[in-house]
VOLOPA-49288 format. One line per 2 residues: for each residue x, y negated, z of N, C-alpha, C. Coordinates in Angstrom, 2 decimals. Layout:
BEGIN
X,Y,Z,X,Y,Z,X,Y,Z | ...
***
This chain:
BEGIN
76.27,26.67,-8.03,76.52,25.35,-7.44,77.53,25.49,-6.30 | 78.51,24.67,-5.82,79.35,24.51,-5.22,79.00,23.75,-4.19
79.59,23.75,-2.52,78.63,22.93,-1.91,80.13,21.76,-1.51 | 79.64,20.67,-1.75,80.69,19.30,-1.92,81.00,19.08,-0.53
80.61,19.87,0.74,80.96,19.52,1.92,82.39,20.66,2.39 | 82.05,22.10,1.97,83.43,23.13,2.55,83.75,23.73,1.12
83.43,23.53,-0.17,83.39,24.25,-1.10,82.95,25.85,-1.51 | 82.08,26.23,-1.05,81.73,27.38,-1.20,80.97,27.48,-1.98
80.64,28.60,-2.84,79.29,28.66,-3.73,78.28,29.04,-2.75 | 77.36,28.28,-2.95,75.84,28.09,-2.56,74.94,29.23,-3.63
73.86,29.32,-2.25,72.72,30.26,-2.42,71.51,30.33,-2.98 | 71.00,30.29,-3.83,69.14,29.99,-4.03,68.69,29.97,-2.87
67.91,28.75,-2.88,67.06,28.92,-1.48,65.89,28.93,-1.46 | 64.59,28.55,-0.73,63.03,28.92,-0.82,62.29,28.37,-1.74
62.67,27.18,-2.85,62.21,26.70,-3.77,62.89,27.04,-5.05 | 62.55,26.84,-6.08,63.01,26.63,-7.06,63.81,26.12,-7.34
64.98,25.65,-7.80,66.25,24.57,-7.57,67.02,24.19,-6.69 | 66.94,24.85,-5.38,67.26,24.34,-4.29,68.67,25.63,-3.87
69.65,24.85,-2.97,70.43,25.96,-2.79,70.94,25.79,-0.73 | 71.41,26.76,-0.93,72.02,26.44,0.47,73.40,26.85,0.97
74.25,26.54,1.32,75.85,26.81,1.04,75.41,27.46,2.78 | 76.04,28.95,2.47,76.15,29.78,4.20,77.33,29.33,4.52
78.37,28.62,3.78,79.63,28.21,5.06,79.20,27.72,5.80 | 78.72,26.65,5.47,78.58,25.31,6.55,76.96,25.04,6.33
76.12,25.01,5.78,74.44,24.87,5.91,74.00,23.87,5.12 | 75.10,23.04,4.77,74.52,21.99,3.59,73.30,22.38,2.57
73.02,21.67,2.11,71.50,21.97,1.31,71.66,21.21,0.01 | 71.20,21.28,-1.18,71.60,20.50,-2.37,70.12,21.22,-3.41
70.06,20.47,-4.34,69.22,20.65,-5.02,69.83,20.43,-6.62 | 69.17,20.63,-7.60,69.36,20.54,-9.29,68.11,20.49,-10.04
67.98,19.35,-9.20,66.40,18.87,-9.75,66.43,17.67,-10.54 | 65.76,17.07,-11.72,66.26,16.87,-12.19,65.95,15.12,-12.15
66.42,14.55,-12.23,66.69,13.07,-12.54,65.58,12.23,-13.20 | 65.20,11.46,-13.63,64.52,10.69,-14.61,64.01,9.25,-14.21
64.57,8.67,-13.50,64.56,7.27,-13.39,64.37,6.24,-14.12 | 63.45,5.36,-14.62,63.12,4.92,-15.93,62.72,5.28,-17.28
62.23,7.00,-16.80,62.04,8.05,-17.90,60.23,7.90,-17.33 | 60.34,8.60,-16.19,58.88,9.10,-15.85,58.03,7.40,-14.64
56.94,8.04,-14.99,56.61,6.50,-13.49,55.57,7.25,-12.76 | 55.46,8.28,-11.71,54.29,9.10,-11.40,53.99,7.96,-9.76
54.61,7.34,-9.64,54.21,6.41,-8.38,53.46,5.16,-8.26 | 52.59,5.33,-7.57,51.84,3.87,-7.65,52.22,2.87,-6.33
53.47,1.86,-7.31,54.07,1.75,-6.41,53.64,0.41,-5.42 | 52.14,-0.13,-5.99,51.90,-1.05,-5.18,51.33,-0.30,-3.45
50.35,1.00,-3.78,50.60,1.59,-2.41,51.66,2.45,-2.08 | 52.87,2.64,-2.61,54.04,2.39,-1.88,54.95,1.34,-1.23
54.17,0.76,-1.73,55.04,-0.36,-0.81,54.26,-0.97,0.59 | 52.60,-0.65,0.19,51.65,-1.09,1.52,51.67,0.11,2.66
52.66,1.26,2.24,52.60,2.11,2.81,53.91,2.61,3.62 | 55.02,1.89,3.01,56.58,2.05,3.39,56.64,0.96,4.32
56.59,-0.16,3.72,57.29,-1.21,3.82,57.04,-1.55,5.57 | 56.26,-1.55,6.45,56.21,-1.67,7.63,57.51,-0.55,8.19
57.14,0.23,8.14,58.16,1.49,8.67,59.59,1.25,8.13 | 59.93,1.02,7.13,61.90,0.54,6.79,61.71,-1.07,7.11
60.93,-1.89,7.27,61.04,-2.80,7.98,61.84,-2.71,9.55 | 61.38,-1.75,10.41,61.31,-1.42,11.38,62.52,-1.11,11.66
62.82,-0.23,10.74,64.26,0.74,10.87,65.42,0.10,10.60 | 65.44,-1.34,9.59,66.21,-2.00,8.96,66.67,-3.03,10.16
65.70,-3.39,11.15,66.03,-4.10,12.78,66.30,-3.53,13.04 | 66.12,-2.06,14.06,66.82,-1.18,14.13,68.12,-1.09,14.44
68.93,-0.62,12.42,70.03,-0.62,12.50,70.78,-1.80,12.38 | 70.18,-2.70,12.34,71.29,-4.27,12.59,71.30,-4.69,13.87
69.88,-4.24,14.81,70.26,-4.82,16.00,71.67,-3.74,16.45 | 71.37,-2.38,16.51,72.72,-1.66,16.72,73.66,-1.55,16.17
74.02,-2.44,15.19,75.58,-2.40,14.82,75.89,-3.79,14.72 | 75.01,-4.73,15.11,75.85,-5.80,15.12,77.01,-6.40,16.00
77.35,-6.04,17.10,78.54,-5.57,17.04,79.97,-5.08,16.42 | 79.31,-4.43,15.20,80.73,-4.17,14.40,80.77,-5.27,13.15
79.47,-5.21,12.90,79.51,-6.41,11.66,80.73,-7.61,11.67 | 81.43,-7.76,11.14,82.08,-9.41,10.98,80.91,-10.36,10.67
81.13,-12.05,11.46,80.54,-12.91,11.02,80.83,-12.65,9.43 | 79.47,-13.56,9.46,78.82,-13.83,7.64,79.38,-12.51,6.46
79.33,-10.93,7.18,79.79,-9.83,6.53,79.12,-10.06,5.11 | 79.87,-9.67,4.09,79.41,-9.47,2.85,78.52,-8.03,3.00
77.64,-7.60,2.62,76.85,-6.19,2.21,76.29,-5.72,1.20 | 76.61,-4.68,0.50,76.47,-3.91,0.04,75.25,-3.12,-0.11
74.13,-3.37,-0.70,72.99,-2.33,-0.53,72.59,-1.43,-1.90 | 72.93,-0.04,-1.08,73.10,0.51,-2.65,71.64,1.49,-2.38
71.16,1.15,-3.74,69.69,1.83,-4.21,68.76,0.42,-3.07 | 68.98,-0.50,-3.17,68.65,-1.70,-2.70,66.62,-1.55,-2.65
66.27,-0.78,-3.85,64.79,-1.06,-3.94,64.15,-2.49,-3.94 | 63.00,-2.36,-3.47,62.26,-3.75,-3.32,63.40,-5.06,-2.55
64.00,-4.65,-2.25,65.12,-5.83,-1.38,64.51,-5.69,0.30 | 64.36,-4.85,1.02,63.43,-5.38,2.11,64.73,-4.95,3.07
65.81,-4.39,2.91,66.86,-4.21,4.13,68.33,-5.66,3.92 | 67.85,-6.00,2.40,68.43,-7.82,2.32,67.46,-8.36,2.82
66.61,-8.01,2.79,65.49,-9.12,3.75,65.95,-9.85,5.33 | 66.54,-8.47,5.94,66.50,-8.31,6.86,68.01,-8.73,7.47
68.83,-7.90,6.54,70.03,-8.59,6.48,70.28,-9.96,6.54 | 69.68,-10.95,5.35,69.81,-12.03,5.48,69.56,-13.04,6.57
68.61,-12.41,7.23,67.83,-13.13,8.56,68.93,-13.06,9.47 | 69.53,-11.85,9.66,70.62,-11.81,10.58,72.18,-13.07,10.19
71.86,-13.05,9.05,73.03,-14.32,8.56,73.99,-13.32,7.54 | 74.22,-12.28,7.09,74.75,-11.48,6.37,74.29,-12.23,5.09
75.36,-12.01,4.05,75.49,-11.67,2.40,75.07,-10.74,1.54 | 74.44,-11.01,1.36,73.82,-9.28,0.40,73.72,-9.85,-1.04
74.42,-8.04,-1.60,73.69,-7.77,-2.94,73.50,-6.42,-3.03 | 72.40,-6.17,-3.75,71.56,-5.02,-4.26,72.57,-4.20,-5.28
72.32,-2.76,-5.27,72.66,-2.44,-6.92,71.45,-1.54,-6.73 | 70.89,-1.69,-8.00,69.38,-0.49,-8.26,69.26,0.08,-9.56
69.87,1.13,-9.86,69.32,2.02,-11.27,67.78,1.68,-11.90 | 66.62,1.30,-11.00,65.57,1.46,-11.18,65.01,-0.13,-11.93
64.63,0.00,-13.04,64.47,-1.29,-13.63,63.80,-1.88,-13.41 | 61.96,-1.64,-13.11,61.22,-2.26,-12.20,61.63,-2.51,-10.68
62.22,-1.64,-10.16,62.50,-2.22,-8.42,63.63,-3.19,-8.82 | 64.62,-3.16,-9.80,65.97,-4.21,-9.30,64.89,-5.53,-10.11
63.70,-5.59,-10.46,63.62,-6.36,-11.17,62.67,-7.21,-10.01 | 61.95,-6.36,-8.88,60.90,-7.21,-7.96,62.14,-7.74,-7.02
63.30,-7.00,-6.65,64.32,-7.25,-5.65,64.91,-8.81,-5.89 | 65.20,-9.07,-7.24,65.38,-9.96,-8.11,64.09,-11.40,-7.60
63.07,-10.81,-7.89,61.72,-11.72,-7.85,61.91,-12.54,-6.30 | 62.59,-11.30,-5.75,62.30,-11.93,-3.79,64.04,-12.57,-3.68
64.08,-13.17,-4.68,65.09,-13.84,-4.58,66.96,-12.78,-4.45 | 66.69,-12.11,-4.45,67.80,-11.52,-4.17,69.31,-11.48,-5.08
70.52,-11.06,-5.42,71.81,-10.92,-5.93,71.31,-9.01,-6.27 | 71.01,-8.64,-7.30,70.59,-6.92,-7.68,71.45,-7.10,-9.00
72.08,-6.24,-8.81,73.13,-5.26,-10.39,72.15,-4.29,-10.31 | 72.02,-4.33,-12.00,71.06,-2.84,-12.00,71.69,-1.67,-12.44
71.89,-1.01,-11.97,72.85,0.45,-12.60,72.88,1.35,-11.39 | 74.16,2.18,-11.42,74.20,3.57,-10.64,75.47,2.50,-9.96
75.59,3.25,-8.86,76.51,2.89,-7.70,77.89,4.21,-7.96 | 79.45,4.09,-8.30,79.92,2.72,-8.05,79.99,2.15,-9.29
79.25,2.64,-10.87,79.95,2.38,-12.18,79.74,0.87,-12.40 | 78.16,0.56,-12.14,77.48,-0.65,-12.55,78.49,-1.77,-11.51
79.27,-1.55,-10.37,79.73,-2.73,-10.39,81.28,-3.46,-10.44 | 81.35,-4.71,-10.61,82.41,-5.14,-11.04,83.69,-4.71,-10.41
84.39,-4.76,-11.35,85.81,-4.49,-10.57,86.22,-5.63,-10.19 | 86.82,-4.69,-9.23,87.72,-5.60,-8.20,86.66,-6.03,-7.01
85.40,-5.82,-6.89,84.66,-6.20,-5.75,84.69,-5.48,-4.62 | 84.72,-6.44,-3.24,85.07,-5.37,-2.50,84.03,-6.25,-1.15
83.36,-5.42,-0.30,82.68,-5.86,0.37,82.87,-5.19,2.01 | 82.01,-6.05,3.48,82.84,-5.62,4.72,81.61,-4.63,5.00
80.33,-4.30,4.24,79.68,-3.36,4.54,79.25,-2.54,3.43 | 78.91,-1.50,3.29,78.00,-0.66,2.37,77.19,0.37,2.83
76.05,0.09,2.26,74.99,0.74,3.20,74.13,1.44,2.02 | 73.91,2.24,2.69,72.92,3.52,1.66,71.76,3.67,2.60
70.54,3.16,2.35,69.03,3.51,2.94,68.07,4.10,2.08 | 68.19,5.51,3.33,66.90,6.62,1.98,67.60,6.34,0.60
68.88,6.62,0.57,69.44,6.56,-1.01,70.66,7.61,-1.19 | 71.26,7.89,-0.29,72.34,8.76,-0.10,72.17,9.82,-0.86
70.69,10.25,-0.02,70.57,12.08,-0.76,69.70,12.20,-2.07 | 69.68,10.95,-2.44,69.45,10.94,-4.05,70.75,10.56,-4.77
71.66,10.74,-4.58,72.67,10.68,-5.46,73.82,11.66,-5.54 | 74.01,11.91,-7.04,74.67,12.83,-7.84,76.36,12.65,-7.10
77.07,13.83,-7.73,78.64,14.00,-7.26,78.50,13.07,-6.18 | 78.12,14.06,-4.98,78.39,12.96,-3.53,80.27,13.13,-3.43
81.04,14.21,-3.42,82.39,14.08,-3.39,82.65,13.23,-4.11 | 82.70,12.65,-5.37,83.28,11.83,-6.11,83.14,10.43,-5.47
81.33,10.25,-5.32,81.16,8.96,-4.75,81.56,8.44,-3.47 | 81.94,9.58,-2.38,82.26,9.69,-0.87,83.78,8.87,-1.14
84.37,9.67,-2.04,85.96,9.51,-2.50,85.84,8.18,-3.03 | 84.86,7.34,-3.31,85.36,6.34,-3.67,84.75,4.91,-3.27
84.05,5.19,-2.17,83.63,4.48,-1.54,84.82,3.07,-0.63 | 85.51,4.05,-0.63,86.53,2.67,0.11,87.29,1.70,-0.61
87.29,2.48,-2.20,87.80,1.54,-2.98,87.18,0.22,-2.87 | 85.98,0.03,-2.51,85.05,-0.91,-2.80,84.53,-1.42,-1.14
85.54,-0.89,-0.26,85.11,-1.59,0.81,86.42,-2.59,1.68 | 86.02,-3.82,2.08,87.56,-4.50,3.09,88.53,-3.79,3.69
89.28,-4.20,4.28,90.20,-3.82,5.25,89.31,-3.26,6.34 | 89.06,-2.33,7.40,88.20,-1.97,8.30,86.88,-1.62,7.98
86.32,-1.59,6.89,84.81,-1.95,6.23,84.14,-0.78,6.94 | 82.95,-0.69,6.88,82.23,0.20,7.69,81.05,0.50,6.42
80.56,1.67,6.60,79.78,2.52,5.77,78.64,2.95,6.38 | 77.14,2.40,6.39,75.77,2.49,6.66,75.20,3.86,5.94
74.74,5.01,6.89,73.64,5.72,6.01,72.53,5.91,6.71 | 71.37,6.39,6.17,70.53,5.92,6.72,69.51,7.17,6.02
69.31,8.92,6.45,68.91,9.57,5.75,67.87,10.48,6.68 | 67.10,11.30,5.86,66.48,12.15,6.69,67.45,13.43,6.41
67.36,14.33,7.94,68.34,15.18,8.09,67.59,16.46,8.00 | 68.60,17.77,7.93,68.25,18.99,8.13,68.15,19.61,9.42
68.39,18.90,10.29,68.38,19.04,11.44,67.21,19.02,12.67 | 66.17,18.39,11.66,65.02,17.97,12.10,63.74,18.93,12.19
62.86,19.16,13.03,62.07,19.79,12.67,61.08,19.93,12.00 | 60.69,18.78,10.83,60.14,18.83,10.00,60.35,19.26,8.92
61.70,19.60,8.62,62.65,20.28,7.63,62.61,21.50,7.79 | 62.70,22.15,8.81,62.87,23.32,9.48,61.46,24.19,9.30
60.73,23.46,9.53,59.59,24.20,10.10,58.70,24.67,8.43 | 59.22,23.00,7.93,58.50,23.18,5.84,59.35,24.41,5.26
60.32,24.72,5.28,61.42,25.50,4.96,61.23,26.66,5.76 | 60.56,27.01,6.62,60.15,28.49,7.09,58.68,28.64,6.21
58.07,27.87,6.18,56.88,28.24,5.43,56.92,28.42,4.05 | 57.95,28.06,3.41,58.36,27.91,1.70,58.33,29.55,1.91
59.31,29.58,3.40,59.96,31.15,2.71,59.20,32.30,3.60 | 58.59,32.32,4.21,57.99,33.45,5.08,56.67,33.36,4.32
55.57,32.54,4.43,54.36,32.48,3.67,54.36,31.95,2.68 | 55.25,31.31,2.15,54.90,30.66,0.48,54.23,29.64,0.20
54.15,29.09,1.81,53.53,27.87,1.66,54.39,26.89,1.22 | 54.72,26.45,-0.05,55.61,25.30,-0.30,55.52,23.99,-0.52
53.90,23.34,-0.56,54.02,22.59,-0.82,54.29,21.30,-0.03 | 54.42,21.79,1.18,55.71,20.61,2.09,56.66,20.53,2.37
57.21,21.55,1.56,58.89,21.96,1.71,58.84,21.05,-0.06 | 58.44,21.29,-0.47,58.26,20.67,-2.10,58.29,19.00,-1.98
57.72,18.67,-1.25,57.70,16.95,-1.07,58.77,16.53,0.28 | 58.97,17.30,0.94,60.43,16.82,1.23,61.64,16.91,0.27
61.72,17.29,-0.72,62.93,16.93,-1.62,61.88,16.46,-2.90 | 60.85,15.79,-2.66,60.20,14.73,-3.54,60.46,15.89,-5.19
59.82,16.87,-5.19,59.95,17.32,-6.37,58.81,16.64,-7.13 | 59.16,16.40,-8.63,58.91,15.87,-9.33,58.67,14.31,-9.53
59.38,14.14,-8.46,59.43,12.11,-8.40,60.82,11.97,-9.56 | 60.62,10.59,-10.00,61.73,10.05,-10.96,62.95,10.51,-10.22
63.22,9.85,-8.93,63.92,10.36,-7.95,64.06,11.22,-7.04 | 64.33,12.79,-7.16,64.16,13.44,-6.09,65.37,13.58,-5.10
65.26,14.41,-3.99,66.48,14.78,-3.31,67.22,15.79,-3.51 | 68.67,15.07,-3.60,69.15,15.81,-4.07,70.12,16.82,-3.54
69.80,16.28,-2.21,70.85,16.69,-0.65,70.10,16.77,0.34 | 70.61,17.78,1.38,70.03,17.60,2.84,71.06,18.00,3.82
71.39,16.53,4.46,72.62,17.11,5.60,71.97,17.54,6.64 | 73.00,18.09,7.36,72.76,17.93,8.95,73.64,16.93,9.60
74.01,16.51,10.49,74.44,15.47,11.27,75.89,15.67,11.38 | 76.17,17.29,11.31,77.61,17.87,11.11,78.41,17.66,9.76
77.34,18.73,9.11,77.56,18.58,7.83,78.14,16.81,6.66 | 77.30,15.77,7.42,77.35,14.58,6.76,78.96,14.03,7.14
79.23,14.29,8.29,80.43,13.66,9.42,81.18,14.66,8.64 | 81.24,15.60,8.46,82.67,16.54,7.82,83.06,15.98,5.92
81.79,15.59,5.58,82.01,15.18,4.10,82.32,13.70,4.16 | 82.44,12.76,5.14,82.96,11.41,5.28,84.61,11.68,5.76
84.16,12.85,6.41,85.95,12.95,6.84,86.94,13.72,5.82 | 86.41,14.31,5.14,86.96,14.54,4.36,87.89,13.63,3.17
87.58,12.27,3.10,88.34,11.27,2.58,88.65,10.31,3.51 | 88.48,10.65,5.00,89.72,9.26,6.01,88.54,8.60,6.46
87.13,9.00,6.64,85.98,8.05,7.48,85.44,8.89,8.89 | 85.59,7.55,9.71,84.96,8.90,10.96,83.97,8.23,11.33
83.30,8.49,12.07,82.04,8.04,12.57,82.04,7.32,13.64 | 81.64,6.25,13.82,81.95,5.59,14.70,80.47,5.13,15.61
79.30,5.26,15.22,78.18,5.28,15.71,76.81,6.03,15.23 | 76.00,6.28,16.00,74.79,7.03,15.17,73.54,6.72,16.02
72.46,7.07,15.32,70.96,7.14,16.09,69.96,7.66,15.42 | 69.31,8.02,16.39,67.51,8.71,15.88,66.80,7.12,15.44
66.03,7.59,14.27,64.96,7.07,13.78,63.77,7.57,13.86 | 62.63,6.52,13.52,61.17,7.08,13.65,61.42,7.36,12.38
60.70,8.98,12.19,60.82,9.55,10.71,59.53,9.52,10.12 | 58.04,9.56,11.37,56.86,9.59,10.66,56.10,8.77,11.84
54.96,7.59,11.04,54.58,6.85,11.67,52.98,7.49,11.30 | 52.66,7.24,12.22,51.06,7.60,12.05,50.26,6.96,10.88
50.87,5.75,11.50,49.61,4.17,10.27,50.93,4.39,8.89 | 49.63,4.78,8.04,49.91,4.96,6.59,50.41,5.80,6.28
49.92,7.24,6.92,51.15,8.33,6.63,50.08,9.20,5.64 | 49.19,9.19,5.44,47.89,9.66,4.75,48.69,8.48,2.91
48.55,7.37,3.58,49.13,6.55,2.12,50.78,6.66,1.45 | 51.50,7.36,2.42,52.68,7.56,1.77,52.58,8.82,1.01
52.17,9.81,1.34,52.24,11.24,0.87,51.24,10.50,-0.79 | 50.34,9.99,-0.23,49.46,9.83,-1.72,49.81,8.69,-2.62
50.74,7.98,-2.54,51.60,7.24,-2.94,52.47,7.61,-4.48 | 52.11,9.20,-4.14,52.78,9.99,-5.90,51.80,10.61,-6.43
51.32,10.16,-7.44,49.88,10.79,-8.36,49.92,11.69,-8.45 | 51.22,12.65,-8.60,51.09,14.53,-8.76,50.65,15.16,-7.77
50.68,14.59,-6.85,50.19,15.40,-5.79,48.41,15.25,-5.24 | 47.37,16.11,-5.04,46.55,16.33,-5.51,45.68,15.71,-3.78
44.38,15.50,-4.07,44.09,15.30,-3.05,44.01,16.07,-1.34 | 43.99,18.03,-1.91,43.70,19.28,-1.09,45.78,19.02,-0.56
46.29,19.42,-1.86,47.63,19.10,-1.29,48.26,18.04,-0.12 | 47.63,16.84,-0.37,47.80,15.80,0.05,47.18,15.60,1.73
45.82,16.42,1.64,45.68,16.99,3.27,46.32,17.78,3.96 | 46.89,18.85,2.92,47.65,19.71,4.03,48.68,19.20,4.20
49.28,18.28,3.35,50.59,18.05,3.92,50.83,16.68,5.07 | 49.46,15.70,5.66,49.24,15.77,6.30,48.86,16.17,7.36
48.36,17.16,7.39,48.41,18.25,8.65,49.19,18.48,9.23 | 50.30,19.23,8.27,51.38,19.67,8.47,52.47,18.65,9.87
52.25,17.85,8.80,53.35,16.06,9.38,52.97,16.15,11.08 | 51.25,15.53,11.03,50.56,15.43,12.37,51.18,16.83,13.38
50.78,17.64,12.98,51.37,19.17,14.07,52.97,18.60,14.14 | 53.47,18.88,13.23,55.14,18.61,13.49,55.37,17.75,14.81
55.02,16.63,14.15,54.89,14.98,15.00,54.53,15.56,16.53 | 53.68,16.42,17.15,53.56,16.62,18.49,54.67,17.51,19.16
55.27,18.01,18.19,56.69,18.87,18.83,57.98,18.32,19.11 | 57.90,17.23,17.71,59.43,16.59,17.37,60.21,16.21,18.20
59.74,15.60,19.26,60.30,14.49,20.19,61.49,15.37,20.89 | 61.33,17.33,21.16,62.09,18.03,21.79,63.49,18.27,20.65
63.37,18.21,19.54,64.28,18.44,18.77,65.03,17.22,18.25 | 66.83,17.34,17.47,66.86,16.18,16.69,65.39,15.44,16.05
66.06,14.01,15.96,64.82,13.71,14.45,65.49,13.81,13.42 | 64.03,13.68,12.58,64.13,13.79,11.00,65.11,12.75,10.48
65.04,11.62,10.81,65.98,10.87,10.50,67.03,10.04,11.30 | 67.93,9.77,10.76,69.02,9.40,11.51,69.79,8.25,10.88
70.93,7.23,11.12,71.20,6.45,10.92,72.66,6.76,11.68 | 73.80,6.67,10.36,75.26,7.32,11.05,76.19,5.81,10.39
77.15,5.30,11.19,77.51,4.41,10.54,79.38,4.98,10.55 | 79.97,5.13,9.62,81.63,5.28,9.42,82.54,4.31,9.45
83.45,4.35,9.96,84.79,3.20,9.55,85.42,4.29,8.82 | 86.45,3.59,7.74,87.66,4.01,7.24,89.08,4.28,8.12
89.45,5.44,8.30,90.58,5.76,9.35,90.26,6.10,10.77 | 88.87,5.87,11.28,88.52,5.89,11.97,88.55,7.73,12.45
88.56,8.65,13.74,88.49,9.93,14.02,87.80,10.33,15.73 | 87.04,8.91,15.44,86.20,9.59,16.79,85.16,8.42,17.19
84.17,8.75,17.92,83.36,7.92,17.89,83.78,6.78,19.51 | 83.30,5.59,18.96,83.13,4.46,19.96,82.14,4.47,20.97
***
């Protein structure tokens, strides 16, 4: 595997499928896909279990970038899910449409009233569309040829358009700390559910904050703002982990454990997640 941020061949790393490029630290996976193949999620307590917390995050990042937004911005929400960051969008007075590969989610996104293309981001949508935002939430590092898609992101954005991500990082110490235990004790199975192995969707990437900013610049985007997110909330964090049927009930405690210990250290390190927003042409931050 090649790593799409400095080009180097990448390393096996503490899991099975997983690699790690020593130029630069990027992280990537070759796990495999199956979106409308497999259904191991029960997704009504995923959603009693998410949906407060990307609620949260989705104010968040609109109260801090509205500022750059243009009145009545068109947006872009790619891997859209249940619709809950058009939810949010819309309240603010923004335009949204969804695109969702996932046939049941573009189909509830749909239900809550929403504008959802169902397909992969950028094939499924029309040409010639071009919008003043595009935003990727918890969707980035599930998607395939990030160079290709990085590279073609502006085709599909305005004059000035600005580019939303919205991911958990490698930078974090919950990453860090699952990823010493994969590989010193063999404890993997929380290094295993941070890249969601065996979900329809797993991850398929893990930046760091460097790493992400060098692969936007690499096609003419610079960064123009960023922030820490809450990555783990106490209420319902027992219901997110159990939220995927493969994972077992003994599993499902320790990897609560795990979370809780992390959670009392985190606050000294980056967080787990982050929220980076790009302009096109842009080479330094505001």
């Amino acid at each position: 595997m090649i790593c799409v941020v400095c080009k180097t061949p990448m390393q096996p790393d503490a899991i099975p499928d997983t690699y790690k490029c020593l130029g630069c630290g990027f992280y990537a996976s070759s796990l495999p896909v199956k979106i409308n193949q497999i259904k191991s999620i029960d997704e009504i307590n995923r959603e009693a279990a998410l949906k407060p917390l990307r609620s949260k995050t989705f104010s968040k990042i609109l109260e801090a970038s509205a500022d750059l937004f243009p009145s009545n911005a068109s947006v872009l929400d790619v891997g859209c899910a249940h619709g809950w960051f058009m939810d949010a969008a819309k309240s603010a007075g923004y335009r949204c449409t969804g695109v969702e590969p996932d046939h049941e989610m573009a189909a509830q996104a749909r239900l809550a009233g929403h504008n959802v293309i169902e397909g992969f981001f950028p094939g499924a949508l029309p040409a010639g569309e071009r919008y003043a935002v595009i935003a990727f939430h918890d969707a980035f590092e599930h998607l395939p040829e990030l160079d290709r898609i990085v590279g073609q992101i502006s085709s599909y954005l305005n004059e000035g358009g600005l580019t939303i991500v919205n991911l958990p990082i490698s930078d974090g110490l919950i990453f860090r700390t699952t990823r010493v235990l994969a590989r010193s004790i063999k404890i993997s199975g929380p290094y295993k559910r941070m890249w969601q192995v065996g979900l329809p969707s797993p991850h398929l990437s893990y930046f760091s904050a460097d790493t992400l900013q060098r692969l936007f610049a690499n096609t003419g985007f610079g960064l123009v703002r960023s922030g820490r997110l809450e990555a783990i909330s106490t209420k319902g964090l027992y219901e997110r982990i159990r939220f995927d049927r493969n994972v077992g009930v003994l599993n499902s405690i320790a990897i609560y454990i795990t979370a809780r210990c992390i959670q009392v250290f985190a606050g000294a390190f980056p967080s787990d997640a982050q929220y980076f927003i790009f302009r096109k042409g842009v080479t330094r931050n505001s």
